[in-house]
C-alpha positions as CSV (number, residue, x, y, z in Angstrom):
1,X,-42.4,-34.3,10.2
2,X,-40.1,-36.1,12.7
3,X,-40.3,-34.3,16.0
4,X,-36.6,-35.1,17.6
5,X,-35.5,-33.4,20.8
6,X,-38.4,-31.0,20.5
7,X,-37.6,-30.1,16.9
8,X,-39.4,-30.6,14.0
9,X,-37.2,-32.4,11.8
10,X,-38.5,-32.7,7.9
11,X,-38.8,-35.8,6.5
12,X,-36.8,-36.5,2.8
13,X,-38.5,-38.9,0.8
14,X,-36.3,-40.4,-2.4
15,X,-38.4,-41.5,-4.9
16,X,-37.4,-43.5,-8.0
17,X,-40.5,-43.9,-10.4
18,X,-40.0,-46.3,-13.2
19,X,-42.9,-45.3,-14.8
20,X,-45.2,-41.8,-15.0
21,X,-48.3,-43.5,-13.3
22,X,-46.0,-43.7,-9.8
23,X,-45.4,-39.8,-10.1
24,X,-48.8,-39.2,-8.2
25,X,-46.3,-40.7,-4.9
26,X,-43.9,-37.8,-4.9
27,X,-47.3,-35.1,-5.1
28,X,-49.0,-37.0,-2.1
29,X,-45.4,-36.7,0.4
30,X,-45.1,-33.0,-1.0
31,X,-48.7,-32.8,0.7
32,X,-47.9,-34.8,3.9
33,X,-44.9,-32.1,4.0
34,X,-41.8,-33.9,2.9
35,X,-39.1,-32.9,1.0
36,X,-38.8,-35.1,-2.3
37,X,-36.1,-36.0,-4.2
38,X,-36.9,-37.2,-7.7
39,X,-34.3,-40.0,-9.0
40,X,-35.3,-40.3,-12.9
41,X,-32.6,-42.1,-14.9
42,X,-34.4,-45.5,-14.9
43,X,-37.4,-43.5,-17.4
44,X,-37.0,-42.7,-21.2
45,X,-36.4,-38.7,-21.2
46,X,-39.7,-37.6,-22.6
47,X,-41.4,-39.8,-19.7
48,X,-38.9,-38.2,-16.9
49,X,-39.4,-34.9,-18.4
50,X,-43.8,-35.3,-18.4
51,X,-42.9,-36.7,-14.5
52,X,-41.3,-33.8,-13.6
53,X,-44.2,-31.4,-15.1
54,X,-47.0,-32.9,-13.3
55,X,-45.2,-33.0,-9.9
56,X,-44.4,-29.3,-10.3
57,X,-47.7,-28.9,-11.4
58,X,-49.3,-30.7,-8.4
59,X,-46.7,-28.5,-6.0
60,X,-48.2,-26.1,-7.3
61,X,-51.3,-26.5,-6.6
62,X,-50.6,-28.2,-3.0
63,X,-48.8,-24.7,-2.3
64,X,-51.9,-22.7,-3.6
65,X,-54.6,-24.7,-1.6
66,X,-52.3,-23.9,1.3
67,X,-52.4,-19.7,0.5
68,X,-56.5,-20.4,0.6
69,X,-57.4,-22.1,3.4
């Protein structure tokens, strides 16, 4: 987070993977607390489709580790 003025500002982070393998990018700046925005029309749609599955998957998880500690 950006602190501005005293105020946390969130970060956005616009990610454009052209391939599944850079999907592990958007999971690691959900973790560092950014807000992601996925930009998928340069992938097939079964590849953007798997992309967007394993990121909500690893939000997922990132949310549930947070619940634990």
């Amino acid at each position: 987070m950006t602190v501005f003025q005293g105020i946390q500002q969130p970060e956005v982070v616009v990610i454009t993977p052209a391939h599944f393998d850079e999907a592990i990018h958007a999971v690691r700046a959900v973790q560092q607390l950014r807000t992601v925005v996925l930009h998928l029309g340069a992938m097939p749609t079964h590849e953007a489709q798997r992309t967007i599955d394993f990121v909500s998957g690893g939000v997922c998880a990132v949310r549930s580790e947070e619940h634990t500690s």
